[in-house]
C-alpha positions in Angstrom: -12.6 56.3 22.0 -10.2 58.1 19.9 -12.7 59.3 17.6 -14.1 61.4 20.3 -11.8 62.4 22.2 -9.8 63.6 19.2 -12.6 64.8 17.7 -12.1 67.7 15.2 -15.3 69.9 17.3 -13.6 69.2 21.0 -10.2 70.3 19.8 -11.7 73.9 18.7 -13.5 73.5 21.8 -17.3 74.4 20.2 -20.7 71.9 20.1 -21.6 70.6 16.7 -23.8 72.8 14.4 -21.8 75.8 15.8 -22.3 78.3 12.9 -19.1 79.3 11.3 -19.0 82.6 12.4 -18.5 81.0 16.2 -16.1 78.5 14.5 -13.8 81.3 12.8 -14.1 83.3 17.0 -13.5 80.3 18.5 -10.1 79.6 16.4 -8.8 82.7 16.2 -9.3 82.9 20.4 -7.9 79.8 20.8 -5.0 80.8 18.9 -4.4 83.6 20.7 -4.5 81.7 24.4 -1.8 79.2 23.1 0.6 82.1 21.9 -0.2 83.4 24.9 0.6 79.9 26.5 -2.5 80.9 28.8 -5.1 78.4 30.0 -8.0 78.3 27.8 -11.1 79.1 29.9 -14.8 77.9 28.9 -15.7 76.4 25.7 -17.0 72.9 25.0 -13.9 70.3 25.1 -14.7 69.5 28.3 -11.7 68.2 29.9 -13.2 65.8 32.2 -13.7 63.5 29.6 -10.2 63.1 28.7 -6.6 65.2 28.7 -6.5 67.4 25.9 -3.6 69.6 25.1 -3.6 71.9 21.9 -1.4 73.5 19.6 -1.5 75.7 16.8 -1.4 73.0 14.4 -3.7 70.7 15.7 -6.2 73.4 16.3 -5.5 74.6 12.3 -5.8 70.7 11.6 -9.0 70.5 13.4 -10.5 73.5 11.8 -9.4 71.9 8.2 -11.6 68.6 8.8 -14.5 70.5 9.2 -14.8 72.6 5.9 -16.8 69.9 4.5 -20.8 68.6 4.7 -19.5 65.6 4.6 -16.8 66.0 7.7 -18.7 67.7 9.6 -21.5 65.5 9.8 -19.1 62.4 10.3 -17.7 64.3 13.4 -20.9 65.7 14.5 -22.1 61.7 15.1 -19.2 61.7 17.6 -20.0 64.6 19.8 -22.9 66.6 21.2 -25.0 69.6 20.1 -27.6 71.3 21.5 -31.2 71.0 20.3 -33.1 71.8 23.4 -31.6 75.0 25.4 -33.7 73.9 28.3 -32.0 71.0 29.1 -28.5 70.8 27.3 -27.4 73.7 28.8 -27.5 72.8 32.3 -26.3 69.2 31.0 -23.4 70.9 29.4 -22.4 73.2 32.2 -22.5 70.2 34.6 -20.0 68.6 32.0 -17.7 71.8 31.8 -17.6 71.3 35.9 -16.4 67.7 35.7 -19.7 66.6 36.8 -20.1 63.9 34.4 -22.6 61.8 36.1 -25.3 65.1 36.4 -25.1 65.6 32.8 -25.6 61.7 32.7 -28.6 61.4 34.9 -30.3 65.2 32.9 -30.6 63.4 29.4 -30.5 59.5 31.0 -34.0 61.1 32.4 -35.7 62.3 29.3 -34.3 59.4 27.4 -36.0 57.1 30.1 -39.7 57.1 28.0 -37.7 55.3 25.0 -39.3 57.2 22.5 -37.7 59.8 20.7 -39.1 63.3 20.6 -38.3 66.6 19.6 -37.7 67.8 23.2 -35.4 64.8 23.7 -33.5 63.9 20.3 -30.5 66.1 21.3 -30.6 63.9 24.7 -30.7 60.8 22.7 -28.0 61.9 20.9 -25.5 63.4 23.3 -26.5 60.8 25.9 -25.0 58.4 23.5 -21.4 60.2 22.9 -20.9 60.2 26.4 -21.6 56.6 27.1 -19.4 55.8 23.9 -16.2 56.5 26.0 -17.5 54.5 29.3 -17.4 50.6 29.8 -18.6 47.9 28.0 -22.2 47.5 28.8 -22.8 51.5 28.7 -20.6 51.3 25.5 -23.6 49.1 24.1 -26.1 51.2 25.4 -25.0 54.4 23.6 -24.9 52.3 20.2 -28.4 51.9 21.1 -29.4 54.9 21.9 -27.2 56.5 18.9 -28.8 54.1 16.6 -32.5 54.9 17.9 -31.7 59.1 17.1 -30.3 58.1 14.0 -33.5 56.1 13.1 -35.9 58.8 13.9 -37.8 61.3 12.2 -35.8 64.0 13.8 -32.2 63.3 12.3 -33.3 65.6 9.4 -33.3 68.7 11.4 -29.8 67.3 13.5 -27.9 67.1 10.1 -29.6 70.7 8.7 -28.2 72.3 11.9 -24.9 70.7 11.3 -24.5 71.1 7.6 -25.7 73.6 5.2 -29.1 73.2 3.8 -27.9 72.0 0.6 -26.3 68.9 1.9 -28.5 65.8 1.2 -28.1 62.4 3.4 -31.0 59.5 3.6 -31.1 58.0 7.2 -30.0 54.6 6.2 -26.6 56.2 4.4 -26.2 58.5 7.8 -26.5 55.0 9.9 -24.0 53.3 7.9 -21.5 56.1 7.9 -21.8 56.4 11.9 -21.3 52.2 12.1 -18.6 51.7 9.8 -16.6 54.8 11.9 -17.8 53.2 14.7 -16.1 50.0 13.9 -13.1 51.1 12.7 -12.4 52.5 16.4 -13.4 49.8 17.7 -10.7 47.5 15.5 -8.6 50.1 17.0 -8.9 50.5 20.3 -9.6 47.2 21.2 -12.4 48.9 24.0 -15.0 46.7 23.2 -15.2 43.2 21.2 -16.4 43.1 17.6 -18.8 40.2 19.3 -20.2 42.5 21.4 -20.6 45.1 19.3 -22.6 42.2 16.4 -24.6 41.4 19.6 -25.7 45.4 19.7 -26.4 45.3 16.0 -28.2 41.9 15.5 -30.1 43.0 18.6 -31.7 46.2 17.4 -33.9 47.1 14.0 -32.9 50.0 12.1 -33.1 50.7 8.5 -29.6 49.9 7.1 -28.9 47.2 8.9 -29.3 44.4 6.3 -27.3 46.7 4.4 -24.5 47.6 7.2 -24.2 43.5 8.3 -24.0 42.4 4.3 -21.3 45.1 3.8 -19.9 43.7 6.9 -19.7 40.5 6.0 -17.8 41.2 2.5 -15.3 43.0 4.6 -14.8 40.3 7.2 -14.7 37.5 3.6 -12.0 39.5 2.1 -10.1 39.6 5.3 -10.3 35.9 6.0 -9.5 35.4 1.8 -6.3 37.4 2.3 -5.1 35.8 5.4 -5.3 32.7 3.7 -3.7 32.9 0.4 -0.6 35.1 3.0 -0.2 31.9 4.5 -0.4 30.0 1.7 2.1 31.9 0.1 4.8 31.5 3.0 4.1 27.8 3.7 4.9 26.7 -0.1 8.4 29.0 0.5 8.5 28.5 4.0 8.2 24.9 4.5 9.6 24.4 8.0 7.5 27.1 9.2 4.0 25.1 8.5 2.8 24.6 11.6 3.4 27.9 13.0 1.5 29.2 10.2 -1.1 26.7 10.5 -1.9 28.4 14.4 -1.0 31.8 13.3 -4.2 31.3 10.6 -6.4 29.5 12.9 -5.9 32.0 15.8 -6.3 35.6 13.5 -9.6 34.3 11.2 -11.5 32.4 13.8 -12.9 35.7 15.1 -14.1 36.7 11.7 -15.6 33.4 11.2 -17.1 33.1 13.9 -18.4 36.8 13.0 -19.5 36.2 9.3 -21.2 32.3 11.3 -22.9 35.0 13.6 -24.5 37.5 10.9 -25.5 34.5 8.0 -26.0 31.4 10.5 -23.4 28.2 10.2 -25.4 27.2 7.0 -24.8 30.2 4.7 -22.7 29.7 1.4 -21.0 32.3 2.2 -19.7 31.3 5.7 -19.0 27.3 4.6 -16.9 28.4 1.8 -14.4 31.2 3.9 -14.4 28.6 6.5 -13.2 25.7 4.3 -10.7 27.3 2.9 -9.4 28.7 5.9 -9.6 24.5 7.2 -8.3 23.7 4.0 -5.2 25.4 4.5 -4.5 25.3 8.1 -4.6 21.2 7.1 -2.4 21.6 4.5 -0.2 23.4 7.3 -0.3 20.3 9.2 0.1 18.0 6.4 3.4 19.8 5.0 4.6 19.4 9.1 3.8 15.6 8.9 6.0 15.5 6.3 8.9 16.7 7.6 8.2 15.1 10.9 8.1 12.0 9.4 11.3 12.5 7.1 13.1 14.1 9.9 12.0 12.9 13.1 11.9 16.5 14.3 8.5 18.1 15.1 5.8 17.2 17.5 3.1 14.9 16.9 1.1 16.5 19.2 1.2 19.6 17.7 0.5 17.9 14.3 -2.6 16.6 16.3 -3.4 20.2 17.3 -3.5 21.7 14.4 -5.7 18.9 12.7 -7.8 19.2 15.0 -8.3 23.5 14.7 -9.0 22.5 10.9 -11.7 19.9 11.9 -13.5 22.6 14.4 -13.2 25.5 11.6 -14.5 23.3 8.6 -17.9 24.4 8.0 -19.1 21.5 5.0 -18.7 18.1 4.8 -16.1 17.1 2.4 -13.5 19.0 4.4 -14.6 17.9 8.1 -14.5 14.2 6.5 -10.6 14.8 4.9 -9.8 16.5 8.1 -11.5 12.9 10.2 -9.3 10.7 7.7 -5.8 13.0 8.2 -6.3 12.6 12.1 -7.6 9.1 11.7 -4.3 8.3 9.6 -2.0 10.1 12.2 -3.3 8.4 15.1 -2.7 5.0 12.9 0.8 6.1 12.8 1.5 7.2 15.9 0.0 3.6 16.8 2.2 2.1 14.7 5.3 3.8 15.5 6.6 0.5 17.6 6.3 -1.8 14.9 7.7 0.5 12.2 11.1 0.9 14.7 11.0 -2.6 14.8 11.3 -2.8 10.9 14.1 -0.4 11.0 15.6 -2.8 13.6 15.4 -5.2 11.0 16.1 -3.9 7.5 19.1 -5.5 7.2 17.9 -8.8 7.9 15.3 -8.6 5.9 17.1 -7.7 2.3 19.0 -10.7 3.9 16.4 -13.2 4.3 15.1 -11.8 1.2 18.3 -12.3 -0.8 18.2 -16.2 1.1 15.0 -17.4 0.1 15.3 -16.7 -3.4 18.6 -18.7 -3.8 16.7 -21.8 -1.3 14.3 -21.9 -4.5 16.5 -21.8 -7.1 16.9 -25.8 -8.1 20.9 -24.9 -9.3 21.9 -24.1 -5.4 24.1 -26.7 -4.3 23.3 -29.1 -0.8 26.5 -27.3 0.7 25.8 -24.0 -0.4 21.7 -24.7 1.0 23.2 -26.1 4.1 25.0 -22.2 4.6 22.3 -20.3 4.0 20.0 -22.3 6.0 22.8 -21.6 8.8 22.7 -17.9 8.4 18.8 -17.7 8.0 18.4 -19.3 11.4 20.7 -16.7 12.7 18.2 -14.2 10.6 15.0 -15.7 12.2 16.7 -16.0 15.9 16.9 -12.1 15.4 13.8 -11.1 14.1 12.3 -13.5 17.0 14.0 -11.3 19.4 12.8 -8.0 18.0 9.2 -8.9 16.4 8.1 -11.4 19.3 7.6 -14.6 19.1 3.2 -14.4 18.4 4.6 -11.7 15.4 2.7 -12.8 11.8 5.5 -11.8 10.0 8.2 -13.6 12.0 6.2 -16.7 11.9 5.4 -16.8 8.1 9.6 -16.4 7.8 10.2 -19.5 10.0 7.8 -21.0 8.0 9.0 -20.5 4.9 13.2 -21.7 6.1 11.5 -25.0 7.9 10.3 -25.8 4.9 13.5 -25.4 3.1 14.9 -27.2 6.1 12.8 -30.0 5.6 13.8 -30.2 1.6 17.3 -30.1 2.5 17.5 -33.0 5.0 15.0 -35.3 2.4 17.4 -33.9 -0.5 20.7 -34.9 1.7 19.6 -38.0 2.5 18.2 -39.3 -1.3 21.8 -39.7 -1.4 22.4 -41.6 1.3 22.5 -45.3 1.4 19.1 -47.0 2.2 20.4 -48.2 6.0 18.3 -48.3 9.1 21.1 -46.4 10.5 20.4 -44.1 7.5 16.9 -43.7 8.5 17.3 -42.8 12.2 19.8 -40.6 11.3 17.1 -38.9 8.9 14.3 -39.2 11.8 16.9 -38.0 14.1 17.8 -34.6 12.1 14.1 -34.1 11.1 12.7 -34.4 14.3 13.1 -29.8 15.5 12.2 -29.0 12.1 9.1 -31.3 12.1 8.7 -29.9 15.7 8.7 -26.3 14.4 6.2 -27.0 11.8 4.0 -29.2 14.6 4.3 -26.0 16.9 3.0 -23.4 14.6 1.0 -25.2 12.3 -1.1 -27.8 14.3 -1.0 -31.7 14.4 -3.8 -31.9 12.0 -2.5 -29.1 9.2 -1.9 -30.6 6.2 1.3 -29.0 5.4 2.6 -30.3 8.3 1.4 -34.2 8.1 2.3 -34.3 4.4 5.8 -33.3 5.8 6.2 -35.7 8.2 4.7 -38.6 6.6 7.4 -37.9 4.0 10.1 -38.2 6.6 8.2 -41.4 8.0 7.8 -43.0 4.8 11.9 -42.1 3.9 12.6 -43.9 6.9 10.5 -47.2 6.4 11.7 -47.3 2.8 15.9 -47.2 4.2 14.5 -49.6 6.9 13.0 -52.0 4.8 15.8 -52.2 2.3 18.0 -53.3 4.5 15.6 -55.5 6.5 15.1 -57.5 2.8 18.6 -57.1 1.6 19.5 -58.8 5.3 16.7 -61.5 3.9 18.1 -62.2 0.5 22.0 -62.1 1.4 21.9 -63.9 4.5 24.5 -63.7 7.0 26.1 -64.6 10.3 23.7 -65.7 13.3 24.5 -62.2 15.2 24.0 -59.8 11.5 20.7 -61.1 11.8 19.7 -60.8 15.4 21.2 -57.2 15.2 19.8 -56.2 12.1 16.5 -57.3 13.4 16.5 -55.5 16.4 17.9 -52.2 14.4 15.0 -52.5 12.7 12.4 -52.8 15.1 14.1 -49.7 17.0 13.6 -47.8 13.9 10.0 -49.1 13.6 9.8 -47.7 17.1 10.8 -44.1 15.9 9.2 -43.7 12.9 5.9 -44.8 14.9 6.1 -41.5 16.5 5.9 -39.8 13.9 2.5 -38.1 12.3 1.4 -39.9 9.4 -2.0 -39.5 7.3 -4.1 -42.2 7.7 -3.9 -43.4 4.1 -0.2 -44.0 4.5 -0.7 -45.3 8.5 -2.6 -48.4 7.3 -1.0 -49.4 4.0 2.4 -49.1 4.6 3.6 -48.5 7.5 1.3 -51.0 9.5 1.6 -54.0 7.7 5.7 -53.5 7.2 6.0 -52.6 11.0 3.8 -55.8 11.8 6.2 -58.1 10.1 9.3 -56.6 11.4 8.2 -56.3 15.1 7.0 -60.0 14.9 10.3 -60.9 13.7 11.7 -59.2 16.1 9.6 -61.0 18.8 10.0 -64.5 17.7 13.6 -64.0 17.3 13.7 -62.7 21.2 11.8 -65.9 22.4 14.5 -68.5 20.2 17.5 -69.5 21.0 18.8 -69.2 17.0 16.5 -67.1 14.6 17.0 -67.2 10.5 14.9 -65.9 7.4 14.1 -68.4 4.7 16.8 -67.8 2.2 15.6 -70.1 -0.7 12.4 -68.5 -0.2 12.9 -65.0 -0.2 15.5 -65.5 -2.7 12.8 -67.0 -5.3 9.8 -63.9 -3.9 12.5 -61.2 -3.8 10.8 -60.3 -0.9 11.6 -61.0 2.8 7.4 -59.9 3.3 6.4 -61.4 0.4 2.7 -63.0 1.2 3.9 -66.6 0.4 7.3 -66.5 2.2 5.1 -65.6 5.2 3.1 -68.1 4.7 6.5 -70.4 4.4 8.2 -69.1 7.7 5.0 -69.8 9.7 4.9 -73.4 8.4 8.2 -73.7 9.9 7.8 -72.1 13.0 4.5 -73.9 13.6 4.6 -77.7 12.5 8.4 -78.0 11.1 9.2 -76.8 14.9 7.2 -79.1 16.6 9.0 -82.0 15.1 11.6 -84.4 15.6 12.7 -84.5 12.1 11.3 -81.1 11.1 14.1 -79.7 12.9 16.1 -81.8 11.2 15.6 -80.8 7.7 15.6 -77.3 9.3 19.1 -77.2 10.7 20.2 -79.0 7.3 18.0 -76.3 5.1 19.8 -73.6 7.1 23.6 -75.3 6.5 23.2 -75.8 2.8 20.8 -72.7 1.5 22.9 -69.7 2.2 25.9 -71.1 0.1 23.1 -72.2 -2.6 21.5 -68.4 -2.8 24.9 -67.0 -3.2 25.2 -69.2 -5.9 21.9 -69.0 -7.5 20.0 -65.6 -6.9 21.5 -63.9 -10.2 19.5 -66.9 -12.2 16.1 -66.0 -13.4 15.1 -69.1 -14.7 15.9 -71.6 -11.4 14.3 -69.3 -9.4 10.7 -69.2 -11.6 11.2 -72.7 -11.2 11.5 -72.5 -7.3 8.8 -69.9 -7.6 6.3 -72.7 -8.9 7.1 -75.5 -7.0 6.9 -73.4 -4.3 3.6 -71.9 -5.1 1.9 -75.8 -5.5 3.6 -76.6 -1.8 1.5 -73.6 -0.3 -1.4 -74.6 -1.6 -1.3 -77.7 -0.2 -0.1 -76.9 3.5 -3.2 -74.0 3.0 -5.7 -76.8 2.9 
């Protein structure tokens, strides 16, 4: 320990409370050996302890600290004195021999009792120097034993020996002075931890040490206060150099927290608020590395991680552990959503595309051609983002979605142009059928989205097929039109029954219209020659019409089964297709036939 073995009394070579006329000897002898450049020979530094060489000026320097009361009794708590000839000297002769351990084992002895005395306070005192410079756990003991002298009754006559008579010093101001020296050495010279030494401190009663600790703590504050706001300073210039600051402020205050935490207890005002701003900043360290990181890409989450977590463990109160909780929550959210956020970046481009897409789809002035592009290039859009979002992906789904839709619209748009042909509505089943598919897939058979659609598409198609079914009714035709318009029809039946439809739309249209047409189609497969009542259908406008039913049953069951039923049949069907030609476009014949024909199913009803 520097502070003895430099000490201003061992470098003149004399025991403290040396009068001054033995001082003045002592120098002036000295001075004379080292001109000499002789050995010096007996006196007090006892070289055992530690090397010593001496000059002129450091023994002049020496002799200048001790002018003072006040330096003199600040050395003199560093080195030994006698106050009991009896036993010093022999303890001190042992010590000018390089004996160390009999001087050690002469006042270890009278210390032994653990009361001080006035036979034994020099031992108490000396004892203490000496085990000052040794290891650790002696180290403590002679703060223990210096700290019991300094607390008894007998200091008084220790400092009148040392200083003149004059010189005034209470024993808590003389304990305070020997612990704050003794500290400062030990900042120094690294010998012994300041944990160890708060251990000694906390561990003993003596008067000042309220006092010495509060002091103590103010110094260790400050310290911590000016670390921080150092830091703070070179991270707001500094950016790039956050995170090195952030460990560089963690790892120089946590042994003063943990210090201050040691002498006031975790729950101290004093100790939550140094910590939190010490956690404040070492997070705001981290944060300001986030954000590079994450502008960058250069950095090391982990690291960020680190140093989150060395805020979390120093916080002290709750607001700043909870901010510090919610900063590592929201970087392990990140980290765990790294993949999807380098799947967004895969997809930027597309999605300022499909972006750009849907907003012309909705806008009623787009042409069918230029709809029928776009829905080309958002296919290739949605092919992409299935390849990098996955096929389960929320996002990707909503987007196909959203262009089957527009699909849909387009093909029912295209095709309110068309003419109303069963070909015509095949065509429409036929190029409806992956986007209905798509929407079936994702959506579910019984979503309404997706049975409004295709119930749309089904009813489109019965509406082309039945227009043509009734046109082929009303206009007649050649044996072979019919049969093959027929059949058409019931293959499109066939097709649009495979379709999902709501049930509302299932039993009132399509049902009944399918019925008729696939009967049709049945009795014309069992007959040799099949054709639709011409007059009749003319006169309904109808080919379904309830009473030309009625009719075409009549004549398939009773005219039929008759000689000359057949008869008038054959002749109806040579003469009537000429006579609708010529009389469909008059309103007023065909209310006529319209009446009569009414009172003649009445009659074969009965």
């Amino acid at each position: 320990m520097e502070i003895i073995i430099n000490n201003p009394y061992r470098i003149i070579g004399i025991l403290a409370g040396t009068t001054m006329r033995e001082q003045q000897r002592q120098i002036k002898r000295l001075i004379q050996f080292i001109e000499a450049e002789q050995e010096i020979q007996d006196d007090f530094s006892f070289p055992e302890l530690a090397r010593i060489k001496r000059t002129v000026d450091n023994v002049s320097d020496a002799a200048s600290k001790l002018n003072l009361d006040t330096d003199k009794v600040s050395a003199a708590l560093f080195w030994f004195y006698k106050g009991n000839e009896i036993t010093d000297e022999p303890a001190f002769e042992a010590l000018k021999g390089g004996d160390v351990e009999s001087s050690r084992a002469i006042w270890g002895k009278l210390t032994s009792s653990g009361e001080v005395t006035r036979k034994n306070a020099s031992a108490y005192q000396n004892l203490s120097t000496l085990l000052l410079l040794l290891k650790t756990e002696e180290f403590k003991k002679g703060i223990q034993l210096k700290l019991k002298f300094l607390e008894s009754n007998f200091v008084t006559d220790y400092i009148r020996q040392v200083a003149d008579t004059t010189y005034k010093l209470s024993q808590d101001e003389l304990q305070l002075l020997f612990l704050n020296q003794l500290y400062g050495e030990i900042e120094k010279s690294k010998e012994i931890t300041t944990a160890n030494f708060l251990e000694v401190i906390t561990d003993q009663h003596f008067l000042s040490k309220e006092a010495f600790l509060k002091g103590f703590v103010v110094k260790l504050v400050d310290s911590v206060e000016k670390k921080c706001e150092e830091i703070r300073i070179k991270r707001e210039h500094v950016a790039k150099n956050s995170l090195s600051l952030g460990k560089q402020l963690h790892d120089e205050t946590i042994g003063n927290l943990d210090r201050i935490k040691l002498i006031v207890g975790s729950s101290d005002l004093k100790y939550v608020s140094v910590a939190d701003k010490v956690a404040t900043e070492i997070l705001q360290c981290g944060i300001k590395e986030f954000d590079i990181y994450n502008e960058s890409g250069k950095g090391s989450v982990t690291a960020i991680q680190d140093i989150y977590k060395k805020a979390q463990n120093v916080a002290a109160g709750n607001l700043i552990k909870q901010r510090c909780r919610e900063k590592s929550e929201e970087l392990q959210q990140w980290i765990e959503d790294k993949p999807k956020r380098e799947k967004e970046d895969k997809i930027k481009a597309d999605l300022v595309g499909i972006t750009s897409i849907l907003e012309r789809l909705k806008n009623d002035s787009t042409g069918l051609n230029d709809k029928k592009l776009l829905l080309k290039q958002a296919r290739e859009i949605v092919g992409r983002l299935k390849s990098v979002l996955g096929a389960n992906d929320n996002f990707y789904k909503n987007v196909l979605l959203e262009i089957t839709t527009y699909e849909l619209l387009y093909i029912i748009k295209k095709f309110e142009n068309e003419r109303s042909t069963i070909y015509n509505a095949l065509s429409l089943i036929g190029e409806s059928k992956s986007v209905l598919n798509t929407l079936k897939s994702e959506l579910g058979v019984k979503n309404d989205t997706y049975l409004q659609a295709s119930t749309r598409i089904a009813s489109d198609a019965l509406s082309f097929v039945i227009a043509e079914f009734n046109s082929m009714a009303n206009q007649g035709g050649s044996r072979y039109t019919i049969e093959n318009t027929v059949k058409e029809a019931a293959q499109a039946i066939v097709e649009i029954g495979k379709l999902d439809m709501t049930k509302d739309f299932l039993i009132k249209r399509f049902k009944p219209n399918s019925k008729v047409i696939l009967e049709t189609s049945s009795k014309l497969s069992g007959r040799k020659s099949f054709s639709p009542c011409y007059i009749a259908t003319m006169a309904y406008g109808d080919f379904n019409h309830p009473q030309v039913v009625v009719l075409r049953q009549f004549r398939d069951e009773v005219l039929e089964r008759y000689t000359l039923g057949k008869l008038f049949i054959r002749v109806y069907y040579a003469v009537s297709p000429k006579l609708v030609l010529i009389l469909k476009d008059s309103k007023t014949i065909n209310s006529v036939i319209r009446k009569v024909l009414n009172q003649f199913v009445k009659y074969i009803k009965k």
